[in-house]
C-alpha positions in Angstrom: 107.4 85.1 153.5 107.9 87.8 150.9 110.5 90.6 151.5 108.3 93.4 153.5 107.0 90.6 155.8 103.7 89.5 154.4 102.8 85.9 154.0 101.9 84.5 150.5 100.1 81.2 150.4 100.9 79.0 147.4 99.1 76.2 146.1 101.3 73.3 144.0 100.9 69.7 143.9 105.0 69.6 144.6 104.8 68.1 147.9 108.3 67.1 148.9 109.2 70.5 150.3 113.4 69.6 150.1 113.3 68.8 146.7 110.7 72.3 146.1 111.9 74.8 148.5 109.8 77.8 149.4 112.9 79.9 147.9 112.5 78.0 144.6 109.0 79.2 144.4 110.0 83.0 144.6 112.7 82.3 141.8 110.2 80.5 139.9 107.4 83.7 140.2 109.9 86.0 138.9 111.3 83.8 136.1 107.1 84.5 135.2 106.9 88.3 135.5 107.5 88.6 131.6 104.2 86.4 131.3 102.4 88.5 133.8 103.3 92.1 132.6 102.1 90.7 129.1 99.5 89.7 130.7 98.9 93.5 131.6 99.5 94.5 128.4 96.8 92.7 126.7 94.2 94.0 129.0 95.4 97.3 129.5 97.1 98.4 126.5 95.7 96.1 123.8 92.6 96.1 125.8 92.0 92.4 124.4 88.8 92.2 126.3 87.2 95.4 124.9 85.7 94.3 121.1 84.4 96.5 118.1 81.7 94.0 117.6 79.3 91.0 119.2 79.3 88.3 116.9 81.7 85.5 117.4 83.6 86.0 113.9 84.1 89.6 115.5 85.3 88.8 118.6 87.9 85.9 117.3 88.9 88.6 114.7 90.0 91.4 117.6 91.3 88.3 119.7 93.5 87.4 116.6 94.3 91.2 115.4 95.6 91.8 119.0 97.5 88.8 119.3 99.3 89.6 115.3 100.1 92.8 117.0 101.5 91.7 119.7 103.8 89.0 118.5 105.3 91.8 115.4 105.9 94.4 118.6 107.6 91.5 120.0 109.9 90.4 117.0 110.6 94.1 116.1 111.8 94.8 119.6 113.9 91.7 119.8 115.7 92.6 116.2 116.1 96.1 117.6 117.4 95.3 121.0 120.8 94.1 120.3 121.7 98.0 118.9 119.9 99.6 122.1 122.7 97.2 124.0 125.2 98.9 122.1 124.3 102.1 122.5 124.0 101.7 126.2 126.7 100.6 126.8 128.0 103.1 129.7 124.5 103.6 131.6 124.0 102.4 134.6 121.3 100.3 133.9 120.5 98.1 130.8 117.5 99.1 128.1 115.3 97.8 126.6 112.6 98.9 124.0 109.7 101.5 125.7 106.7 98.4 124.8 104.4 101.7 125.4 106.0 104.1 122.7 106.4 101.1 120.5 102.5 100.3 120.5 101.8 103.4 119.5 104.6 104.1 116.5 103.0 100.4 115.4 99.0 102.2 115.1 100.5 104.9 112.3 102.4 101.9 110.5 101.3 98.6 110.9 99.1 98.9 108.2 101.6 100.2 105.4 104.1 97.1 107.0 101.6 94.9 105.6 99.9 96.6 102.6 103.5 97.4 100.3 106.5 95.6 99.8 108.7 98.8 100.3 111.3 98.1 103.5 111.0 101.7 104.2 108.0 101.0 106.7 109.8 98.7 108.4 113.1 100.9 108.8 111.3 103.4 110.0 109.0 101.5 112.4 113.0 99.9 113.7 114.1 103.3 114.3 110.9 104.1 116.2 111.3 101.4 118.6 114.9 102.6 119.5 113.7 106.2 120.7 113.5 106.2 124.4 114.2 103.2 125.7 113.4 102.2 129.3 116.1 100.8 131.7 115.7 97.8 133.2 115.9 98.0 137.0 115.7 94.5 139.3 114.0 94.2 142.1 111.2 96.4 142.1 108.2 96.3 144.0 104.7 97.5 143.8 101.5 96.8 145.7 98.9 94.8 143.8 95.2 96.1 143.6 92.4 94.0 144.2 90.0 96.1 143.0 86.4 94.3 141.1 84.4 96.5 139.0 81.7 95.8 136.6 82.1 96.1 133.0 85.6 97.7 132.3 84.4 98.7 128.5 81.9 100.4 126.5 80.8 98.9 123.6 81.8 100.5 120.1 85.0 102.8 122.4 88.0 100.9 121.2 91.3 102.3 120.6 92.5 102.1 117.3 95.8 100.1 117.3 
């Protein structure tokens, strides 16, 4: 039974329902929501499914591109988050780094990261990722939609990350 009423049917092979309570299954879900919102963010910020071309080698290179791009946001913002802590320390809420704001500062520099040697990218790309962080608030709750639709993407209409 999930807080606003509504019953959730879960399928497990757990069995033994005093050893695996129903209250150890919402825990569990939650301990996952940093799975699932990266899960989000691959299709609806990365857009993973939406390639620049239709050959295999094409298609494993955006899968592979996305996934680089992903894991270097990830490292930056964990290096970064430790002074964002600091910072905050009198709000109300803790911060972390805005993933949104941070994808984007990565499309400008990303490619200068990788081409020269000079830490200056890097430094500046760090102090990016600390403008406008996003507080972390617990137990929020929004309404999932179901909706199906057809092809979510045009071919050859790709953002540039």
């Amino acid at each position: 039974m999930l807080d606003d009423g509504t019953i959730e049917v879960l399928a497990t092979s757990l069995l033994d329902e005093k050893k695996y309570t129903s209250k150890m299954f919402k825990e569990l879900y939650f301990l996952r929501w940093g799975i699932e919102t990266n899960f989000d963010r691959l299709k609806n910020k990365i857009e993973v499914e939406n390639f620049t071309g239709l050959s295999t080698i094409s298609v494993l290179q955006d899968c592979y591109a996305n996934m680089f791009i992903l894991n270097l946001q990830s490292i930056i913002a964990r290096d970064v988050q430790p002074e964002i802590d600091e910072s905050k320390l009198d709000a109300e809420h803790r911060y972390k780094v805005n993933k949104n704001l941070s994808l984007g500062f990565m499309k400008d520099k990303v490619v200068n990261i990788l081409t020269s040697s000079n830490p200056k990218y890097m430094d500046e790309l760090r102090g990016l990722f600390k403008i406008e962080p996003t507080p972390i608030r617990k137990g929020r709750k929004f309404p999932r939609n179901f909706s199906v639709s057809k092809r979510k993407y045009n071919m050859n209409q790709k953002k540039a990350v």
